[in-house]
N, C-alpha and C positions, 0 to 999 in steps of 0.2 A: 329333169332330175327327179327321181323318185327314191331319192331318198339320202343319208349320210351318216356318220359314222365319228366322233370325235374320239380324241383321248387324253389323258395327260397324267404328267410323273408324280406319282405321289412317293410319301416318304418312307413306305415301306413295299410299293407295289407301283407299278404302271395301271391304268385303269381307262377302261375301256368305254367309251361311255359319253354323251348320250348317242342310240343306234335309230334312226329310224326310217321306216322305210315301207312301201306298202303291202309286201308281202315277206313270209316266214324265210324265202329262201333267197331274197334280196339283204336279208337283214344280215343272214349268215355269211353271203358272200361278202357284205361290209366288213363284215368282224375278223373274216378272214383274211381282208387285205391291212385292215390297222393292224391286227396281231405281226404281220410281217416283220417291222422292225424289230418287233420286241422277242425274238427268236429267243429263246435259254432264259427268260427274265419271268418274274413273277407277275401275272397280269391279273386284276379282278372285273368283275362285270356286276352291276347292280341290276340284275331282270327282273325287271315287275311280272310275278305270276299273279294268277286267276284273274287274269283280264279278259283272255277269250284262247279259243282255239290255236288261234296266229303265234300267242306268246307261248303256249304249251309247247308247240312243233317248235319254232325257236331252242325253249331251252334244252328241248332232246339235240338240239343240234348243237348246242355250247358244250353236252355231255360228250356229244362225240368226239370235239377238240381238244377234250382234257379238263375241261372245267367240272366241279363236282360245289354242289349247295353247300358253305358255309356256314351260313346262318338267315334267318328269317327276319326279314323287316316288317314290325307291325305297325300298318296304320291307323291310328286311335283318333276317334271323333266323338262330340261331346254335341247330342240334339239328334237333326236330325243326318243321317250318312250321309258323306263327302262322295261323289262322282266322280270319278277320272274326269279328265278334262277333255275338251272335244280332242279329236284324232289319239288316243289313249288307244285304239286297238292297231297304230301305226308305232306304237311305241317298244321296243325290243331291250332297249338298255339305259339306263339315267343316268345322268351326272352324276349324283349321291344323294341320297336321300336329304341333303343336309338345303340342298339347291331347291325342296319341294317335292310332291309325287312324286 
């Protein structure tokens, strides 16, 4: 296995998330097989951008499915900067920000 794909029903959106996998076009074909059920339904994705290349091509690929930016998640550290965590460049989509990076 090289990679997976979760999702579940939120109270105003389906949500897609966490995606990972070890390449841009492994991720998308993740995404594209959980979207399946949720055909006509409102679905969100949390993509961590500026991680690396991998996540860039990613989200041009969420643009192609119809996804369009929202809004930006900031993450705010106090000292010295927070790192992604190891395998962060395997990373495509999160839980929620609320679960951590």
């Amino acid at each position: 296995m090289t990679g997976f794909c979760l999702g579940r029903h939120g109270s105003r959106f389906q949500q897609l998330g966490p995606v990972v996998a070890g390449m841009p076009d492994e991720a998308l074909a993740l995404c594209r097989a959980g979207l399946a059920p949720w055909q006509g339904e409102p679905v969100i994705v949390d993509a961590p951008g500026r991680l690396g290349p991998g996540q860039d091509a990613c989200l041009g690929g969420l643009r192609g499915l119809g996804f369009a930016v929202q809004r930006r998640l900031l993450r705010m550290a106090r000292g010295a900067p927070l790192a992604g965590p190891e395998g962060a460049g395997r990373t495509f989509g999160v839980w929620g920000p609320e679960y951590g990076w």
